[in-house]
C-alpha positions as CSV (number, residue, x, y, z in Angstrom):
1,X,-22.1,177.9,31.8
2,X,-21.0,176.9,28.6
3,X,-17.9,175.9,26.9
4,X,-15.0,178.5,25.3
5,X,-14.8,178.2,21.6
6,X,-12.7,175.2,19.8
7,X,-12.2,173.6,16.7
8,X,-14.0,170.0,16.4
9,X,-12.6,167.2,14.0
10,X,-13.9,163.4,14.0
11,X,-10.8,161.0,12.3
12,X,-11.9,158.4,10.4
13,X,-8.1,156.4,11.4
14,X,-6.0,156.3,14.4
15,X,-3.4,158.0,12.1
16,X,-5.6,161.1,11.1
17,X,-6.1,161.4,15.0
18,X,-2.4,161.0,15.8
19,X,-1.9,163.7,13.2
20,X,-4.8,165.9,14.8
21,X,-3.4,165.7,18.4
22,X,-0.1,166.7,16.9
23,X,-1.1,170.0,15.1
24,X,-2.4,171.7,18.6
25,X,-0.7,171.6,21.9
26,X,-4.3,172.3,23.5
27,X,-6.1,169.4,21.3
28,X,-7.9,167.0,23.4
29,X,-9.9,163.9,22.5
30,X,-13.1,163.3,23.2
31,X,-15.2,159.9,22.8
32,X,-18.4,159.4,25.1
33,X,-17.6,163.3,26.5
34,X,-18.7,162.1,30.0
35,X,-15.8,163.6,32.1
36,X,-14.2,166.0,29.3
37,X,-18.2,168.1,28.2
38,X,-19.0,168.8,32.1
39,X,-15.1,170.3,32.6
40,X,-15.0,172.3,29.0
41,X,-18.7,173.8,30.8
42,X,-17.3,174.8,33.9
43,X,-13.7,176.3,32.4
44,X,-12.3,173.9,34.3
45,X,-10.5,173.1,30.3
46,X,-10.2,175.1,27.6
47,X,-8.8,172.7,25.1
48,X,-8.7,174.5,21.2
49,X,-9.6,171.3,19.4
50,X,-11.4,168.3,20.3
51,X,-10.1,165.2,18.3
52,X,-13.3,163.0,18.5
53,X,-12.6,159.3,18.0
54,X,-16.2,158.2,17.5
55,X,-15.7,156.8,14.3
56,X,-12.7,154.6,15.0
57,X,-13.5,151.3,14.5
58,X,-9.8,149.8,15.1
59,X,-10.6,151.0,19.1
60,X,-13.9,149.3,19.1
61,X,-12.8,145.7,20.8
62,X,-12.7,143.4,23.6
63,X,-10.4,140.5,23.1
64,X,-8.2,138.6,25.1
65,X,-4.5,138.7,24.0
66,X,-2.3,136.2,25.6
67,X,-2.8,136.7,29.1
68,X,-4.3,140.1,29.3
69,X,-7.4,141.7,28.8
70,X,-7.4,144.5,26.0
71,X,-10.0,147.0,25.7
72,X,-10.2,149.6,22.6
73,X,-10.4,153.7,23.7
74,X,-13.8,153.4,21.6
75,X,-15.6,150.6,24.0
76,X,-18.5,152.3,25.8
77,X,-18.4,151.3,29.6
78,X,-21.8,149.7,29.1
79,X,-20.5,147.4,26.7
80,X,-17.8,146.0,29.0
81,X,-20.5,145.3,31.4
82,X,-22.5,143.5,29.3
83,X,-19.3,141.5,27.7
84,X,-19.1,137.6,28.7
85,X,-15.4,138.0,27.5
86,X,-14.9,140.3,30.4
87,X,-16.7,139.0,32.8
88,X,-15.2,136.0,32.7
89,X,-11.2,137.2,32.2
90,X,-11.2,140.6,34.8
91,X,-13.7,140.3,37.0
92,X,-12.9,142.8,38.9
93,X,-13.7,145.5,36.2
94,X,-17.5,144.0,36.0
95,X,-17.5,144.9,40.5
96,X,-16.3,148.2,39.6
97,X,-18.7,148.9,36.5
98,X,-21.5,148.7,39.0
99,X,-20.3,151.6,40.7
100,X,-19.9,154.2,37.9
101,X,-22.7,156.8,37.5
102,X,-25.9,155.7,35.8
103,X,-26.9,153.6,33.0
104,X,-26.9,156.4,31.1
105,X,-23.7,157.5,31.8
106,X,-22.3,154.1,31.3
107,X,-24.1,154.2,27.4
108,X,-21.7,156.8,26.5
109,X,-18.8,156.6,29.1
110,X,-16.0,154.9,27.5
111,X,-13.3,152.6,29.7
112,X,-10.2,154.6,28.5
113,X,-11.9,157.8,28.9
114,X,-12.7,157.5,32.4
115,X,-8.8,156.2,33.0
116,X,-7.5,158.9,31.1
117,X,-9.5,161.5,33.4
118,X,-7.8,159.9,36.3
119,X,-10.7,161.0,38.9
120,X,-8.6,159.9,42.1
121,X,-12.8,158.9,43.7
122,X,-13.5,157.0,40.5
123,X,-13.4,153.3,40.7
124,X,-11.9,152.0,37.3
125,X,-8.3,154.3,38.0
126,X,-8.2,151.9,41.2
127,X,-8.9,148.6,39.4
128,X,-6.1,149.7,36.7
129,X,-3.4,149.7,40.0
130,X,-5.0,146.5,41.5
131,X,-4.7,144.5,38.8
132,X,-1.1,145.7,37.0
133,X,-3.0,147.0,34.0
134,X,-1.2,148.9,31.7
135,X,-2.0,151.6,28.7
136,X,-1.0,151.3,25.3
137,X,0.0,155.6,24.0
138,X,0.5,156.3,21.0
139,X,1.7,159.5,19.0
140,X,2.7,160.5,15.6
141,X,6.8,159.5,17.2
142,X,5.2,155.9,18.0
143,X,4.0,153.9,20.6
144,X,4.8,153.3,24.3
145,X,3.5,151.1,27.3
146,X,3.1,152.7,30.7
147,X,1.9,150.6,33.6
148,X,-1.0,151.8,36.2
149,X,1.6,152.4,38.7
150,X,3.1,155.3,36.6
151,X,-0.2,155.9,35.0
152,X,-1.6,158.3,37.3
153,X,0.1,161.4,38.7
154,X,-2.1,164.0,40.5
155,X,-5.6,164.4,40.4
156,X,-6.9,164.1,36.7
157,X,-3.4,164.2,35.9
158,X,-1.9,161.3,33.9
159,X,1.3,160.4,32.1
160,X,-0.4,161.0,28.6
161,X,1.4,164.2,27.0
162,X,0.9,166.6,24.4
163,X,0.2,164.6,20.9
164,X,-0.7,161.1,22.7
165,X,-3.7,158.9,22.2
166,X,-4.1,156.3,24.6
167,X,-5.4,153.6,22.4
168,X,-6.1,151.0,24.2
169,X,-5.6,149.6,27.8
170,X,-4.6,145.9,29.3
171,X,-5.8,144.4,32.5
172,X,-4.0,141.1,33.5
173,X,-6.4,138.3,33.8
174,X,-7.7,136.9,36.6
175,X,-5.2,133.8,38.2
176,X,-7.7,130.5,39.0
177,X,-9.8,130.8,41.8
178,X,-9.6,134.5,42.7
179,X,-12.8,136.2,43.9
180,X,-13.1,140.4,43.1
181,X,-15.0,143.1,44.8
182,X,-15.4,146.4,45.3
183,X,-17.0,148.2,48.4
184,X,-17.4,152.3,48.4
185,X,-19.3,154.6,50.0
186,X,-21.1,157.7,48.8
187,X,-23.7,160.4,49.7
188,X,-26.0,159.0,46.8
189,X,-26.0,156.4,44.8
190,X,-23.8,157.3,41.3
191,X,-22.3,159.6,43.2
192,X,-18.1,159.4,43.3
193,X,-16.8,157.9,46.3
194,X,-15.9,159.5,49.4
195,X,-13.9,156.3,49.9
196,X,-13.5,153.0,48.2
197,X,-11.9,149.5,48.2
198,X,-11.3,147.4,45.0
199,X,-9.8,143.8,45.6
200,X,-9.0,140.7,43.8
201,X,-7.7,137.3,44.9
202,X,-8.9,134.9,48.0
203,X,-7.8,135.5,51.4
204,X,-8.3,131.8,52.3
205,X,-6.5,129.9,49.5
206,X,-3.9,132.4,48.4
207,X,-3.3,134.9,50.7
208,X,-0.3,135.9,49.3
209,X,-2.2,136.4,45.6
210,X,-4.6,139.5,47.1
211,X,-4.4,142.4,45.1
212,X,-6.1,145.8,47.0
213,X,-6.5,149.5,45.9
214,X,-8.1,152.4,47.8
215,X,-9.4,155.3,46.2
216,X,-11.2,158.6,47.2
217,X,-8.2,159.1,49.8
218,X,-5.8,160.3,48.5
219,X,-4.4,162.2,45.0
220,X,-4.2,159.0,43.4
221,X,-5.6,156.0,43.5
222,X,-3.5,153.8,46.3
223,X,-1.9,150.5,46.3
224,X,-1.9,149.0,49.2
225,X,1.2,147.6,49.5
226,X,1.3,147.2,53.9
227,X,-2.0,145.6,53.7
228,X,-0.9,143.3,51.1
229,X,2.1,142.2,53.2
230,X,-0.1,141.7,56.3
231,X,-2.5,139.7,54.7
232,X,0.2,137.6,52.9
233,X,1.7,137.0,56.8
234,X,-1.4,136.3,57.8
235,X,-1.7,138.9,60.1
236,X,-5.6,139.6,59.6
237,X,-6.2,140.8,62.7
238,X,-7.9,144.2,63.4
239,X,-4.8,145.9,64.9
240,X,-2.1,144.7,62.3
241,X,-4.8,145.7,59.5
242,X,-5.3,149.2,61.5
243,X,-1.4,149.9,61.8
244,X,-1.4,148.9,57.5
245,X,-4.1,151.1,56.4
246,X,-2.1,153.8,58.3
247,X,1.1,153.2,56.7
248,X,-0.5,153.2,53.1
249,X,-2.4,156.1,53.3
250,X,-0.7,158.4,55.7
251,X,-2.4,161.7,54.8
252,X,-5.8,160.8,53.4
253,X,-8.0,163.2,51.9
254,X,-9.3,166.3,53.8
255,X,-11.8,168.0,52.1
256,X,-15.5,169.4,52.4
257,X,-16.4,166.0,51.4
258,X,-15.0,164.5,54.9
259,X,-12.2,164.9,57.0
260,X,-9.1,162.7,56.6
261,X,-9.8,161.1,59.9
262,X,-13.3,160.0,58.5
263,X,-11.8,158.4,55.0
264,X,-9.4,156.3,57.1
265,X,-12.4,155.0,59.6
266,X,-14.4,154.6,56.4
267,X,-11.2,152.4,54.4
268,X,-11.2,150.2,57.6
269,X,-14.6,149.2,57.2
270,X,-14.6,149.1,53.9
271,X,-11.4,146.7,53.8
272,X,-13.4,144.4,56.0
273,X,-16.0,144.4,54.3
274,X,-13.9,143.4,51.3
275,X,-11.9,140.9,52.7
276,X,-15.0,138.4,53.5
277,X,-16.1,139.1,49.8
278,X,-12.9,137.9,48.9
279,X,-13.1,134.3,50.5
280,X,-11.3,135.6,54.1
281,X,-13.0,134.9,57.6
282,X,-16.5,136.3,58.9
């Protein structure tokens, strides 16, 4: 199939764009078009105008601000991969990057798009609530911060409204010592997860430090607040970590992907997979 009709316009300023966004209630942006283009084909979206921000240089950067991370809406997901500054500063993200798609994909696939999409099976949304990142919108009325645990709302449903830009997005960097990891599993490699685990801190040294996030269980990606707690206790043991998984994701995911019942045998696994990566016992 192919996409309904729309308008196309390519700002050369984040202002132009604001502007854009602002003069459609359907407008959507666009910038690698890896999660928007395959939607607009299947009618899954009809947006009227696509506000491409290609050309924005101002959104084209990778710095470290303080003690956060900051990423530009332009940055391709390939070039966050390949960034020192990031790899050294959010490890985490660099696990996760791994994961996504295809090289391919990753050439055009921008960080901020894929966050905006807010795929509950797609690993970067999960990073964003295990770390405490938090977006930067912005609209012709000005700007406002919103943190990963208000970010996402339902599946590929997020707190940007009409007129908004996200412009850029901050991941906290990573305290001394901590190890990151992610461990998902899908039908095929690329594929999006039937169910995932991303993780960052060490079990061993700083128990209470570990930062997890399931994804591919439920409609959003999941904090995992119980298993937190129990690990921070101490209480590593196969039951307690059963009875936490539980009371974090009470109704996973049922679906003609897997069964709920499945997703939770699969987090288990995963989680213990995860917790040797990150420093705890074998």
């Amino acid at each position: 199939m192919k996409p309904c009709s729309f308008d196309y316009v390519r700002p050369q300023t984040v202002a132009e764009a604001l502007t854009a966004l602002s003069s459609d209630p359907d407008a959507k942006v666009i910038a690698g078009g890896q999660s928007l283009v395959p939607l607009m084909n299947f009618r899954l979206a009809a947006p009227t105008l696509l506000v491409d921000i290609a050309d924005l240089d101002e959104l084209d950067f990778i710095w470290i601000r303080g003690d956060q991370l900051c990423i530009g809406a332009r940055v391709r997901q390939r070039a966050v991969e390949r960034s020192t500054v990031a790899a050294s500063s959010c490890g985490l993200l660099g696990q996760a990057l791994r994961w996504i798609g295809h090289p391919q994909i990753r050439n055009r696939g921008t960080i901020c798009g894929s966050l905006v999409h807010g795929d509950p099976s797609a690993e970067l949304p999960a990073v964003a609530v295990a770390t405490g990142a938090e977006f930067v919108v912005r609209s012709v009325s000005g700007e406002r911060i919103v943190a990963a645990a208000d970010f996402f709302e339902a599946p590929m449903w997020t707190a940007v409204e009409e007129g908004e830009l996200v412009t850029e997005v901050r991941f906290p960097l990573d305290p001394p010592g901590a190890l990151s990891t992610v461990r998902e599993y899908a039908r095929r490699s690329g594929d999006f997860a039937i169910a995932g685990i991303a993780m960052r801190g060490h079990v061993a040294e700083n128990p209470a430090g570990v930062r997890i996030a399931a994804f591919g269980v439920a409609h959003i990606p999941i904090r995992m607040t119980a298993v937190e707690t129990a690990i921070a206790a101490g209480q590593s043991d196969s039951d307690a970590l059963e009875r936490a998984v539980h009371d974090d994701i009470p109704t996973p995911t049922d679906d003609g992907q897997a069964d709920g019942g499945y997703r939770l045998d699969l987090v288990r696994h995963l989680l213990s997979q995860a917790l040797v990566d990150c420093g705890g016992p074998r």
